[in-house]
C-alpha positions as CSV (number, residue, x, y, z in Angstrom):
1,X,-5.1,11.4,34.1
2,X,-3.0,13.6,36.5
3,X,-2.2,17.1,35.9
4,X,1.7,15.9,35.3
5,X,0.7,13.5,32.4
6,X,0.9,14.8,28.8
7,X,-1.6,15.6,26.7
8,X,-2.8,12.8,24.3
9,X,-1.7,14.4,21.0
10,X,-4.8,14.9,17.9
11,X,-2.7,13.4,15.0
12,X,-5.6,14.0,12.6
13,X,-6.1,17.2,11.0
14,X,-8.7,18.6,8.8
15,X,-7.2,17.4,5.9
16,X,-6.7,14.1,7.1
17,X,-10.3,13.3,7.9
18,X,-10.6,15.0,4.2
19,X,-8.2,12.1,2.8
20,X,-9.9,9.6,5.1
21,X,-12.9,10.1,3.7
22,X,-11.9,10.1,0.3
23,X,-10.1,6.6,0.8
24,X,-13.7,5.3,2.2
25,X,-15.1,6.6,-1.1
26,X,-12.7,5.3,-3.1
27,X,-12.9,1.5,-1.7
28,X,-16.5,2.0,-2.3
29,X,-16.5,3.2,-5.5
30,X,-14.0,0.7,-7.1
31,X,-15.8,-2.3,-5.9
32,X,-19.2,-0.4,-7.4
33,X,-16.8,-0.5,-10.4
34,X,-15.8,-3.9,-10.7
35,X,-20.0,-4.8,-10.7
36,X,-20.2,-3.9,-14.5
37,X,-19.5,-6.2,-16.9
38,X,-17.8,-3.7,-19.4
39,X,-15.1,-3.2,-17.1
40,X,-14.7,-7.0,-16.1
41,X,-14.2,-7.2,-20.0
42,X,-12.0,-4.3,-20.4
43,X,-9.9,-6.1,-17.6
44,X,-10.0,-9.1,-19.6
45,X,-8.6,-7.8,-22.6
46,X,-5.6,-6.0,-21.1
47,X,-4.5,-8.3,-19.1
48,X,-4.8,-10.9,-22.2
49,X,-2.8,-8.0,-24.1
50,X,-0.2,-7.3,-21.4
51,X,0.2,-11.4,-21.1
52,X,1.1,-11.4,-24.7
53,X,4.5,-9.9,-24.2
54,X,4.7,-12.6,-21.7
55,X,8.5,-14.1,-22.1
56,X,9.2,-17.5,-19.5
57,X,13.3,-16.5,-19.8
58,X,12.5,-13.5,-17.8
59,X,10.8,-15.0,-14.8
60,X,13.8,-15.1,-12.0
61,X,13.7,-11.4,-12.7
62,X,9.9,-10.4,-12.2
63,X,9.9,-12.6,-9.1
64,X,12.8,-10.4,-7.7
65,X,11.0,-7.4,-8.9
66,X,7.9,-8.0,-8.3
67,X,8.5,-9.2,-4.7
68,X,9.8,-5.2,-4.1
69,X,6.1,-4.3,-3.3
70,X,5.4,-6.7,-0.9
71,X,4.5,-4.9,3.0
72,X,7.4,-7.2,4.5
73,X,10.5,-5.4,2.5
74,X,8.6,-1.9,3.2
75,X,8.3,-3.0,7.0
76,X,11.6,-3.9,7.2
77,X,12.4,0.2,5.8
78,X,10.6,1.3,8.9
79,X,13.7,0.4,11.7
80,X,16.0,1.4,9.1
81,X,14.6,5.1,8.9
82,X,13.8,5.6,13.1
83,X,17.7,4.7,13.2
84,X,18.6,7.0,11.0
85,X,17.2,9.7,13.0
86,X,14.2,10.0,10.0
87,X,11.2,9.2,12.4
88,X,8.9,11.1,10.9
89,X,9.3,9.0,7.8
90,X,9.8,6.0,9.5
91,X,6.1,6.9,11.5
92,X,4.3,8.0,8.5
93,X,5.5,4.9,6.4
94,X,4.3,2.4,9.5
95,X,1.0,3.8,9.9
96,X,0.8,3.6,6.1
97,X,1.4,-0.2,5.8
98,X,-0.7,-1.0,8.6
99,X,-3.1,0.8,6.7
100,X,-2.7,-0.9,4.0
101,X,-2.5,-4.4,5.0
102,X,-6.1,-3.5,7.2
103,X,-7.9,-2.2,3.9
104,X,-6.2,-4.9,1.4
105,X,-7.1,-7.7,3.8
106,X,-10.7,-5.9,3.8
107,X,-11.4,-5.8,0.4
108,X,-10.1,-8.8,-0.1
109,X,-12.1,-10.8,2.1
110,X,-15.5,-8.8,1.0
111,X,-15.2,-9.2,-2.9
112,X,-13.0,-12.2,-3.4
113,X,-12.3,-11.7,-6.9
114,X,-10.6,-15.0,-8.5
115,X,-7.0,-14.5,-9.9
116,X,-6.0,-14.7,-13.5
117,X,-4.5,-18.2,-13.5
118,X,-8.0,-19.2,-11.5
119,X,-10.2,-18.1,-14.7
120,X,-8.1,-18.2,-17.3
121,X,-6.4,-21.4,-17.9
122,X,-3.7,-20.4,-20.2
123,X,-2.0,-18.7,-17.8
124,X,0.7,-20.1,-15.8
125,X,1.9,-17.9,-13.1
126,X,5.1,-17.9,-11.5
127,X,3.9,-19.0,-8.2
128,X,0.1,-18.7,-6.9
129,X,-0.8,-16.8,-4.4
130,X,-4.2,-18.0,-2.2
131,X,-5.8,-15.0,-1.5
132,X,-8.2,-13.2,-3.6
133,X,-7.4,-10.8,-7.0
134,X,-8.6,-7.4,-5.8
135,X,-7.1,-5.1,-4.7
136,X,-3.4,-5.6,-5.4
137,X,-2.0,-5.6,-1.8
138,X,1.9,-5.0,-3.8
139,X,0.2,-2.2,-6.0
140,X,-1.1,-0.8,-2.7
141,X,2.0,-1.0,-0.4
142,X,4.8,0.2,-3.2
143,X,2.4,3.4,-4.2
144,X,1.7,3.9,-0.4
145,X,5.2,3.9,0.4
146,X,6.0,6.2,-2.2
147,X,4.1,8.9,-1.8
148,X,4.8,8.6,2.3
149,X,8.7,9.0,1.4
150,X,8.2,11.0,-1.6
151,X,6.5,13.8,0.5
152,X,9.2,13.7,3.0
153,X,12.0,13.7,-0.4
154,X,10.9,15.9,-2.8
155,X,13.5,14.3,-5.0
156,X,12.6,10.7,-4.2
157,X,8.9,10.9,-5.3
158,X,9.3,10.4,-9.3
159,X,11.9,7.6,-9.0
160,X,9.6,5.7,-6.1
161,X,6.5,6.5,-8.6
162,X,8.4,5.3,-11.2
163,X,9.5,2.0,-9.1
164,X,5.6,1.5,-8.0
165,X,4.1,2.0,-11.7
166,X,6.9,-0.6,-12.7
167,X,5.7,-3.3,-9.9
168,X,2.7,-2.7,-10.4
169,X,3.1,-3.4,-14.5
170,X,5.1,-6.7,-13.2
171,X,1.6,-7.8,-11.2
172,X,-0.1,-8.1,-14.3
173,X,3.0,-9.5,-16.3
174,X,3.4,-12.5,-14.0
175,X,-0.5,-13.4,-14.6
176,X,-1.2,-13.0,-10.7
177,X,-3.4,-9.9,-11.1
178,X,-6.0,-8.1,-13.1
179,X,-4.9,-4.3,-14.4
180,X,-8.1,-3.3,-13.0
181,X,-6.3,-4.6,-9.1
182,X,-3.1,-3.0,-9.6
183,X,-4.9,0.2,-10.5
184,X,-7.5,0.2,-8.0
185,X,-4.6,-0.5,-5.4
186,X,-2.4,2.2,-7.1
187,X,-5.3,4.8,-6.4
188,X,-6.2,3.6,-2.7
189,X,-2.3,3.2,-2.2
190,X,-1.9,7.0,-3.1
191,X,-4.5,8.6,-0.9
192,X,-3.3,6.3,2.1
193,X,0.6,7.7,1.5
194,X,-1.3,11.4,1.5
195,X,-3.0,10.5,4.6
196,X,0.1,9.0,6.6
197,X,2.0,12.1,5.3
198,X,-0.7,14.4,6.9
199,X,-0.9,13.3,10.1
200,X,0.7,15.2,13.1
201,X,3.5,12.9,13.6
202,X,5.8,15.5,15.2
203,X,3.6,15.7,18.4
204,X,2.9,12.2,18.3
205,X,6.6,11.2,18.6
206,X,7.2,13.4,21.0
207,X,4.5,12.2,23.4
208,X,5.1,9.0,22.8
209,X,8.5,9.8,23.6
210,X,7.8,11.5,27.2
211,X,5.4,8.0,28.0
212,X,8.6,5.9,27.0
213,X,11.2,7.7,29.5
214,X,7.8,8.1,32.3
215,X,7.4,4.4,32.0
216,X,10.7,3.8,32.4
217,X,12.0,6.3,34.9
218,X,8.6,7.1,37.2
219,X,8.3,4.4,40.6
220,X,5.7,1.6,39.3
């Protein structure tokens, strides 16, 4: 590096290696969780009690709904904001999916927990999704997202929380997820929206900015 180039920016403060760690003991500690067969059972029996209120007329709905906490419609946020002049937000909520989509893809792939409609055979789901149970990737990405816009609005936050708890509640509803999924993705979800809202995203913007007009204006 010359003595012209910028200085490489530390994004991560104290408290975000704090929340980092806390989302690595989290993941941890869920799946330790899920090992015991009381809470398997537990899971069982609310997701048999939340299936109950189960009503077929309402489907088109909840797949509307439900569809609100998939990472595409949050991605799609992300251009939306940096246009608006909001990149902050728009930063904080892309590092927040990404994060997301690495540590539901993760669990996923290490636990492989069978879906509802895959155990129980009662349950007809609206459409089946092939990848495994837990976490909720939706649960995840709508609590992530709302806490990573929440923090930036103040206002926003109990309305989004509101919104997340709602899809998340829709998850179970739809028989495509254990509670024990939506809730273990609601908890990681929140600490990643923390951690994306703690990061130094000012500085990083800026340099990334100054390497963007370099690039483009300094003889290759």
């Amino acid at each position: 590096m010359s003595d012209q180039d910028p200085p490489t920016p530390k994004i991560l403060s104290r408290k975000s290696w704090t929340l980092l760690a806390l989302i690595i003991m989290a993941c941890i500690g869920l799946v330790i969780l899920l090992q015991f067969r009381e809470i398997t059972d537990l899971d069982v029996w609310l997701f048999s009690e939340v299936r109950e209120q189960y009503e077929t007329g309402l489907k088109a709905f909840f797949r509307v709904f439900t569809d609100i906490g998939s990472p595409v419609v949050w991605f799609l946020v992300v251009p939306i904001l940096w246009a608006a002049k909001r990149k902050q937000a728009a930063a904080a909520l892309f590092i927040a999916l990404f994060s997301v989509i690495l540590i539901a893809a993760s669990m996923k792939y290490a636990i492989d927990r069978p879906r509802p409609f895959e155990i129980i055979q009662a349950v007809n789901p609206i459409y089946r999704p092939s990848d495994a149970s837990f976490p909720s990737e939706h649960a995840m990405t709508i609590f992530a997202a709302a806490v990573t816009l929440g923090k930036k609005w103040r206002k926003a936050l109990l309305p989004l929380l509101v919104l997340a708890a709602a899809v998340g509640y829709s998850r179970v509803y739809i028989g495509v997820h254990f509670p024990y999924d939506v809730a273990a993705g609601a908890l990681i979800g929140i600490l990643v929206g923390l951690f994306a809202d703690s990061l130094d995203l000012t500085r990083l913007i800026r340099w990334t900015e100054r390497e963007i007009l370099c690039r483009r204006d300094c003889d290759p």
